[in-house]
N, C-alpha and C positions, 0 to 999 in steps of 0.2 A: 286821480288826475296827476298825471307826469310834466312839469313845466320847467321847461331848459334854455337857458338864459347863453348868448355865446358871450366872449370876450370884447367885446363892441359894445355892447347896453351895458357890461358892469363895470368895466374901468376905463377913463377917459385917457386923450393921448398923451399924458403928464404921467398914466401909472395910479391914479386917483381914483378911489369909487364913484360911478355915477350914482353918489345918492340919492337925486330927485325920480331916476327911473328907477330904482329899486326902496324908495320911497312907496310908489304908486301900484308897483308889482306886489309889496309887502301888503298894502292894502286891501286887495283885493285878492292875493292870498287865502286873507287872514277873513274875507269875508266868506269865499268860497268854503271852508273849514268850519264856519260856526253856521253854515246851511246844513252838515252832515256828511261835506262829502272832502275826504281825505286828500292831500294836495303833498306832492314831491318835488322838491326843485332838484333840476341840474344845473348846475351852475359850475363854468367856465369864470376864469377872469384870473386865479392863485398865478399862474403865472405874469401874467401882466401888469398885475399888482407889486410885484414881488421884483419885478424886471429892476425898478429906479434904486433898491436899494443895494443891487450889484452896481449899481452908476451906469446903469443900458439904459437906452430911449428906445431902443427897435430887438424882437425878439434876435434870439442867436442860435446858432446852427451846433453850439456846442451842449452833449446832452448834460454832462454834470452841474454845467453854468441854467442850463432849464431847470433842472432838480433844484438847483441850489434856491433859483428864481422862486419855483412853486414851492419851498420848502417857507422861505419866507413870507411870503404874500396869502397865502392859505390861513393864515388868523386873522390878516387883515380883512380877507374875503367873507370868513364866519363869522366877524364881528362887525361886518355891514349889513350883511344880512338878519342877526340877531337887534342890531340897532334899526332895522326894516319893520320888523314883526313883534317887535317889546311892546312897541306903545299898542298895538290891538290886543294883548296877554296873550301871545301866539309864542309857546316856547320852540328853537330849532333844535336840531342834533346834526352833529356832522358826521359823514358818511363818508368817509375814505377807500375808493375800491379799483382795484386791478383787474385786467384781463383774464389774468389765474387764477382768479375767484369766480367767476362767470363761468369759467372751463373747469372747474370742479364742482361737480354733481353736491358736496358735503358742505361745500360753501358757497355755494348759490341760493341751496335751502336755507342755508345761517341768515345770507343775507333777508331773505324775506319773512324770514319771522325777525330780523331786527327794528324791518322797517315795519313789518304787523304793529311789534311793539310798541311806536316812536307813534302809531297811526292811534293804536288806542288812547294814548295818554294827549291825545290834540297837539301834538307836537309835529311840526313840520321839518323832514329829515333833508336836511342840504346833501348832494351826494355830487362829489366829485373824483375824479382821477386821481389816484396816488400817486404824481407823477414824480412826488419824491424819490422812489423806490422805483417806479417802475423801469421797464428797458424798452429797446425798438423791437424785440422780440415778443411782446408782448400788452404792446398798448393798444387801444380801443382804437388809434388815430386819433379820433376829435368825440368831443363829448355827444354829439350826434349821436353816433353810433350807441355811447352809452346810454345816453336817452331812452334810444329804441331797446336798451336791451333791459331795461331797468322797467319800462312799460310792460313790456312783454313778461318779465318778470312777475307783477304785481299783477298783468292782467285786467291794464289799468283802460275805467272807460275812453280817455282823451288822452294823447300826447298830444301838445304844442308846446312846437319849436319857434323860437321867438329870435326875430334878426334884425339889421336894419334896414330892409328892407318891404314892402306888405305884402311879398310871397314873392311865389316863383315868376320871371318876368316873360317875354318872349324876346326883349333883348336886352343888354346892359343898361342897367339902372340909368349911367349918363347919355342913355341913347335916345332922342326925342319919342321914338318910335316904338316903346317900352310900355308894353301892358300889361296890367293882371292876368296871368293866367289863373283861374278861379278851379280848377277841376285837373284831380291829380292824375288822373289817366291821361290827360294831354299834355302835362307840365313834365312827365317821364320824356319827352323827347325833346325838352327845353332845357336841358342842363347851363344855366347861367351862372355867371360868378365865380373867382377863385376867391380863392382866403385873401383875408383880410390882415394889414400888419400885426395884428394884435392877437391875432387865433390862430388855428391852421384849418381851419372848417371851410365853408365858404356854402354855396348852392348843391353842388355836385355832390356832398355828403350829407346834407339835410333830407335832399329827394332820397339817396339810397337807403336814409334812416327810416324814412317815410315807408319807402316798401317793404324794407322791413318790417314794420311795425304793424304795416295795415296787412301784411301778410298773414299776421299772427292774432289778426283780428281786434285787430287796436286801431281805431281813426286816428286819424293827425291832421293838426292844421299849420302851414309855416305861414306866420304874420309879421308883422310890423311889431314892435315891445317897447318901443319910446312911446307913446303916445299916453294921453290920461285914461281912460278905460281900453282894455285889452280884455283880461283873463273874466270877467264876467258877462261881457256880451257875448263870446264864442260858449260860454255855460247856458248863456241862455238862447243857444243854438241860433243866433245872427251871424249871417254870411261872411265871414272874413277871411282875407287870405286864399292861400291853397288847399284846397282841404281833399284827402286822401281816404277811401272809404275803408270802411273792415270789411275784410273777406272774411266768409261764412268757414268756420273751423271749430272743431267738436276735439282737439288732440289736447292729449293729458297735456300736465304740467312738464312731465318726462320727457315728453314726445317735443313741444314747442323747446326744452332747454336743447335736447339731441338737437334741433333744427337749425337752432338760431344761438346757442348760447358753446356749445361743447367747442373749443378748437379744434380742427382736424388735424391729422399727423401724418397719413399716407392716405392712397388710395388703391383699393386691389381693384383690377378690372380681369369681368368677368364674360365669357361665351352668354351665345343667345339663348340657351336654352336655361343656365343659370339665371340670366339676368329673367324670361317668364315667368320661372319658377318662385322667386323674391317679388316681383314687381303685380305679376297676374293672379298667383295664385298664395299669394301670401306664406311663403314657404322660407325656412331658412336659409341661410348661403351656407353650403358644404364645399368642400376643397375643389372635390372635382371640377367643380364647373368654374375654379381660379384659370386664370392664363397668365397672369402676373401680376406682382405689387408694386408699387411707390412707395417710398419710403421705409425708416427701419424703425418701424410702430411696432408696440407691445401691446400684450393683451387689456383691454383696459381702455385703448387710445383712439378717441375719434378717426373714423377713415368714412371715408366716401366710395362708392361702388358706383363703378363705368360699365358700360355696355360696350359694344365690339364699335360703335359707333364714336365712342372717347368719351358722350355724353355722361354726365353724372345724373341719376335715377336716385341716390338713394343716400341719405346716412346713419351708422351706426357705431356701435363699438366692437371692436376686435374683441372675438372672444380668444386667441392664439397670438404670439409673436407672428411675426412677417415671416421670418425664416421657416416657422414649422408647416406654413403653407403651402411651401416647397419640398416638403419630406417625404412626398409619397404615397398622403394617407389619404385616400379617395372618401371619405365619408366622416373626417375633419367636420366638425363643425368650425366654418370662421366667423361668421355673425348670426346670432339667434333673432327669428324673427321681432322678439317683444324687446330686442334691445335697436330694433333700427326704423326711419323713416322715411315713405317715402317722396322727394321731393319734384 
């Protein structure tokens, strides 16, 4: 079970843990864990935390002053959370991870046999953004997304996303007129909410987390996380929230990392009779049937294959530089079937 906490439930507007909600989250945690079934937090907040002792009250638009922010606040974050989960003898680990970790095939595997690890030993792994280090080149956006990709990773029964809100609404939270929407096929065309002071997340990245996730055949539920019981009544399958179903999907580990995990770097777009031949009959992309590329991707590099239509059908990995796809050579292989999928 995947449970990701935003910036709002963990640090109040002083820069301060909320420890009475991550009191009651640590609780139920830590009861979920000693029924058998293994529990991951994401958890937002290193920056926020981190903010007052640059002497900020409101985030800022400068990235090394954020680094600097989540460089600090990031111990205070793991040692709210370890003071959350001590008194039930629930040990944490903290999980520091970037986008270029997720985008490399060597270290997405690392990652999941570290969190196997952390799983065996009853140890609940804290996993957040290394927003230390990272750039805009290469961050997740908001932990949402890492959520979903850290669920899909583990191939986890449940993601929920926890906000301050009880799910997705049908208008602004301060609008009298403000419902539950209960069912995540109709909450896709509610996108409510922008980010919050305190985060950069908001509505609109929770839902997109959401299809993601449940694309890859992971349910989600976006709820309410203030409250005294949360993470055990959605365990014990009580209707809460918005809840997003799993679609029916049989793709290796391989195939969901190409889909949802690899960054992409160009795209070649191909004729129609190439684009049958990949899509209909399972066959690999050879040169001839290229008509152009985007981008200056190397062999190795996530790309996406378009149809004569612009639509994107498909992704995989360059088995050629970009340029050699233009050399001439009619029977080229550029992407081998068992390296790409189709979307």
């Amino acid at each position: 079970m995947v449970v990701k906490l935003g910036s709002s439930l963990v640090a109040d507007d002083e820069g301060e843990p909320r420890r009475d909600v991550l009191r009651r989250r640590g609780a139920e945690v830590a009861e979920i864990v000693a029924s058998g079934v293994p529990v991951c937090v994401v958890s937002s907040g290193a920056i926020a935390l981190g903010l007052p002792k640059l002497g900020l009250s409101r985030r800022t638009r400068s990235l090394p002053r954020l680094q600097a922010a989540s460089a600090l606040g990031q111990s205070t974050l793991q040692r709210a959370w370890e003071d959350a989960l001590a008194p039930h003898g629930v040990r944490t680990g903290q999980v520091l991870v970037t986008a270029a970790e997720i985008a490399d095939r060597r270290a997405y595997a690392n990652l999941r046999n570290t969190l196997g690890a952390l799983f065996s030993l009853g140890a609940v792994p804290v996993v957040n953004e290394n927003d230390a280090t990272a750039t805009d080149e290469i961050t997740f956006g908001d932990n949402d997304a890492l959520a979903a990709q850290v669920a899909v990773l583990l191939r986890a029964r449940l993601l929920v996303l926890l906000t301050s809100v009880e799910g997705v609404l049908s208008h602004a939270p301060e609008d009298v007129r403000a419902q539950l929407i209960a069912d995540g096929a109709a909450a896709r065309a509610a996108v409510i909410g922008g980010p919050t002071a305190a985060g950069k997340g908001g509505m609109q990245s929770k839902i997109a987390a959401a299809e993601m996730a449940s694309a890859a055949g992971v349910p989600v539920v976006i709820a309410a996380g203030a409250g005294e019981t949360v993470l055990t009544p959605l365990v014990g399958g009580e209707p809460r929230g918005t809840r997003f179903e799993a679609a029916a999907t049989g793709e290796s580990a391989f195939k969901l990392w190409l889909r949802f995990g690899k960054r992409m770097s160009g795209r070649i777009h191909v004729d129609e009779g190439a684009r049958r031949a990949v899509a209909e009959s399972g066959r690999s992309l050879l040169a001839v049937g290229v008509v152009r590329t985007e981008g200056n991707f190397r062999a190795g590099d996530g790309i996406e294959l378009c149809g004569p239509d612009g639509e994107t059908f498909a992704r995989g990995l360059s088995s050629v530089d970009a340029r050699d796809l233009t050399a001439g050579q009619p029977k080229l292989e550029a992407v081998h079937r068992d390296r790409m999928v189709l979307i």
